[in-house]
C-alpha positions in Angstrom: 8.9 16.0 -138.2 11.1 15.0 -135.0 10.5 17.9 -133.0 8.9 16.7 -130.0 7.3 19.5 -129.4 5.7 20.1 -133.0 4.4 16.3 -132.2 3.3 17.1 -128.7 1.2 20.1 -130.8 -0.3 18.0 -133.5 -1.3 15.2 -130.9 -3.4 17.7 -128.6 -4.4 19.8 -130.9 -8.4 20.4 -130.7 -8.5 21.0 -134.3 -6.0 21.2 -137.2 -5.0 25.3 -136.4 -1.4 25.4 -136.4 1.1 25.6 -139.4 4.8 24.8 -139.0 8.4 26.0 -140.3 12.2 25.1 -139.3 13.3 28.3 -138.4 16.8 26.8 -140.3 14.7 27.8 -143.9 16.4 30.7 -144.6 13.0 32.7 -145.8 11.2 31.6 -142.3 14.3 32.7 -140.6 14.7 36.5 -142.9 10.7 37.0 -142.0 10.7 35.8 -138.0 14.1 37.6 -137.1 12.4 40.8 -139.1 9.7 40.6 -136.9 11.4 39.7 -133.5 14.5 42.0 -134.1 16.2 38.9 -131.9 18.8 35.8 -132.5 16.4 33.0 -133.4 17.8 29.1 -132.4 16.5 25.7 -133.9 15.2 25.8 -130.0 12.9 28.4 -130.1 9.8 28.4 -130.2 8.4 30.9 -132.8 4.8 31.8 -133.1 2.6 34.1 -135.6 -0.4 34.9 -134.6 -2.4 37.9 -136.6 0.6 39.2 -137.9 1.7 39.3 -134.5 5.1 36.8 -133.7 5.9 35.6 -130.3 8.9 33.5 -128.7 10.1 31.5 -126.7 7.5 31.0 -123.6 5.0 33.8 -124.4 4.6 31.6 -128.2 4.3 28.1 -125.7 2.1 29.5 -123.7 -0.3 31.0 -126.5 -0.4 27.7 -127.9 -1.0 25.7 -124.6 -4.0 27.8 -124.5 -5.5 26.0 -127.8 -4.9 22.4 -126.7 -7.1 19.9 -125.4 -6.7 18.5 -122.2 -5.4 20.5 -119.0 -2.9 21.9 -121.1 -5.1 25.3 -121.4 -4.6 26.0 -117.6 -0.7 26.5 -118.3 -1.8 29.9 -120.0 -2.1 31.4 -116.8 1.9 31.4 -115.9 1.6 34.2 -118.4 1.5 36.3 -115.4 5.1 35.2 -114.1 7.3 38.2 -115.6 8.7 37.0 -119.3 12.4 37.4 -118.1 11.8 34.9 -115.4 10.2 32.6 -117.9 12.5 32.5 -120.4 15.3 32.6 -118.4 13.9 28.6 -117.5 12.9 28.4 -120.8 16.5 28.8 -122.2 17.8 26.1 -119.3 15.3 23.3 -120.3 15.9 24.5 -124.4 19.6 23.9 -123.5 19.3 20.7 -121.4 16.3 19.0 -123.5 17.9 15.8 -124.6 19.2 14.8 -120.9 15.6 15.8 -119.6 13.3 14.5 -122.6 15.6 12.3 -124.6 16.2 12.1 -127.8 13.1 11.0 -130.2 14.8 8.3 -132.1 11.8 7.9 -134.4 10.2 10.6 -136.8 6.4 10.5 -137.4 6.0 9.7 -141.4 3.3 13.0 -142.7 0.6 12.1 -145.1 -0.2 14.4 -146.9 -3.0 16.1 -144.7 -0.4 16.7 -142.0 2.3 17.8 -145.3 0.0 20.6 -145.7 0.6 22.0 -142.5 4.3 22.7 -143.0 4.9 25.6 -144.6 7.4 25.0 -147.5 10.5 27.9 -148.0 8.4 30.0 -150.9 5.4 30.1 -148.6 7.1 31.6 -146.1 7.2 34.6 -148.2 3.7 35.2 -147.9 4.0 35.6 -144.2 5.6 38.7 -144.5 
């Protein structure tokens, strides 16, 4: 719960619609890296969407797109070439604490928010 941007999610969210994992769970990290066929970090961004996983700043994007706010309008650098993207994607992943700062505080989940985190033998029903 002190990944800023799972926070920045679950605060802008329209509705409740997103579930989270660490990638470090080794069963989120065996069904992700399946799927991807890449070298997952604890800084990317990893989403499933029908069965369908996305990274880095094609999975941002797609959930930018389900916010409230501006935050929508971000969807349309999906038209910038994906290299290009995540080549700045990777520079602000690898410079986020000088940029962001640290979060020196972790949000406490009842157990409405608990539910969206998807525990290590749920992961297995991803798959």
């Amino acid at each position: 719960m002190c990944n800023g941007f799972v926070q920045f999610v679950i605060r802008h969210e329209r509705s409740p619609e997103f579930l989270f994992a660490p990638l470090q769970w080794e069963n989120a990290q065996d069904v992700f890296q399946k799927a991807v066929d890449k070298t997952l970090t604890s800084e990317t961004v990893v989403l499933m969407e029908n069965g369908i996983v996305f990274t880095r700043t094609t999975a941002v994007l797609r959930i930018m797109r389900k916010l409230s706010g501006i935050y929508p309008v971000l969807y349309s650098f999906i038209i910038v070439p994906r290299f290009l993207r995540d080549a700045v994607y990777r520079v602000l992943a690898r410079h986020r604490y000088a940029l962001f700062g640290r979060r020196q505080e972790c949000i406490v989940p009842g157990p409405e928010l608990l539910a969206r985190f998807i525990s290590s033998e749920r992961t297995e029903s991803i798959s």
